[in-house]
N, C-alpha and C positions, 0 to 999 in steps of 0.2 A: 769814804770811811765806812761808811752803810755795809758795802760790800764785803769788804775786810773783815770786816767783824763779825756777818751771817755768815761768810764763807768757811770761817772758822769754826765756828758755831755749828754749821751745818757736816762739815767734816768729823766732827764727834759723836755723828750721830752712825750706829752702826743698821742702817737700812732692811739689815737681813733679819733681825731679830723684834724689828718692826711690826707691831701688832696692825692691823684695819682698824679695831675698837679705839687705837689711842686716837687715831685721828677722829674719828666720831666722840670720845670721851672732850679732847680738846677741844672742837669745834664747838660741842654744848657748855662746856664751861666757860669760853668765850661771850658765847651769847646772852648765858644766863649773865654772866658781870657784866657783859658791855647795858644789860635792862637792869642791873641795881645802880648801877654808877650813872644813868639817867637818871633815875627817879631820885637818885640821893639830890640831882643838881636842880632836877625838880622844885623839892623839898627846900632846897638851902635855898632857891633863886626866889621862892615866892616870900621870903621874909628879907627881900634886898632892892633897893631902887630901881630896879629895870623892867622893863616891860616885859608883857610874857611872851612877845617873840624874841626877845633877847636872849630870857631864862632858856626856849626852846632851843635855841643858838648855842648855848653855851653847853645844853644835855649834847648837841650833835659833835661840837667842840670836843669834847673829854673823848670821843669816840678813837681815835688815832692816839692809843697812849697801848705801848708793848716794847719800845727800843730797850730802856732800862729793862722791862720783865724779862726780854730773852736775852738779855746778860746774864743775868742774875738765874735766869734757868739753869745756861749751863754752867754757873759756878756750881749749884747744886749736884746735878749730875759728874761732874768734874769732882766734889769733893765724894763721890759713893766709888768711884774709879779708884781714887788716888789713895782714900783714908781707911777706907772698909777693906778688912782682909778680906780675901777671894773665899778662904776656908771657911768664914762665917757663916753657921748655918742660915742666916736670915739675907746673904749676900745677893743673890740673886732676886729674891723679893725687893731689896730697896735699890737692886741697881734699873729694875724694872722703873719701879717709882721714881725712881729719879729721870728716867727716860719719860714718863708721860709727865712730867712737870717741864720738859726741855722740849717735847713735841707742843703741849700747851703753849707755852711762850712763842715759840715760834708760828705758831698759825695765830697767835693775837697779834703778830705783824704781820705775817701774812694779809690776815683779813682786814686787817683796821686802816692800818697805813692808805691804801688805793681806795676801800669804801668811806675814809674819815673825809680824805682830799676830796673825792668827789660831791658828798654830802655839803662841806664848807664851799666849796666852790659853785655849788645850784644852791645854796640858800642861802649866800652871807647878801646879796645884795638885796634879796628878797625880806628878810625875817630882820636886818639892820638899818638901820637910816642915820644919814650921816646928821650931825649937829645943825639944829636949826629946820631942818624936816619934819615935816607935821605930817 
């Protein structure tokens, strides 16, 4: 289904009009949330029952979250295509923006997806202990 749906996704993208800065814009907007959405889980995990390798688990956990956001990009970018006249002086300004909100989403699965799996996968047996484990 994965496929289907980026492939789509990635079809609406028109490549040639493609800035370098969006992808450095995205990349950094990526990073900067993927470090508030730790520290928020941080924050919420030190006022809850589990140990603080758990809480660190769970900051690593939220890492792999952009399926939903790169939908939702290109509804965005889809609705500056389909709703905004072409003639609108400010047309091109938000079909821009709507381009770097649909390149952002999509490099947040890009990047999260392979670095979330591999992160949970080198610390869930480390940083968890099954029940009855001291």
């Amino acid at each position: 289904m994965y496929p289907a749906l980026f492939g789509c996704i990635g079809a609406s993208i028109d490549f040639r009009s493609l800035k370098a800065s969006y992808i450095g814009y995205g990349i950094g907007i990526y990073f900067f949330s993927m470090f508030i959405r730790f520290i928020a889980s941080l924050i919420v995990g030190l006022f809850s029952r589990y140990t603080l390798w758990e809480i660190f688990f769970v900051g690593f956990v939220w890492m792999p979250k952009g399926t939903v956001t790169a939908t939702l990009g290109s509804v965005i970018y889809t609705q500056v295509i389909t709703s905004v006249d072409p003639n609108h002086p400010k047309y091109e300004e938000y079909k821009e923006h709507g381009l770097l909100i649909l390149i952002t989403t999509i490099i947040t699965v890009i990047i999260s997806e392979p670095m979330g799996a591999a992160v949970i996968w080198t610390f869930a047996n480390w940083l968890l202990k099954k029940d009855g484990d001291l």
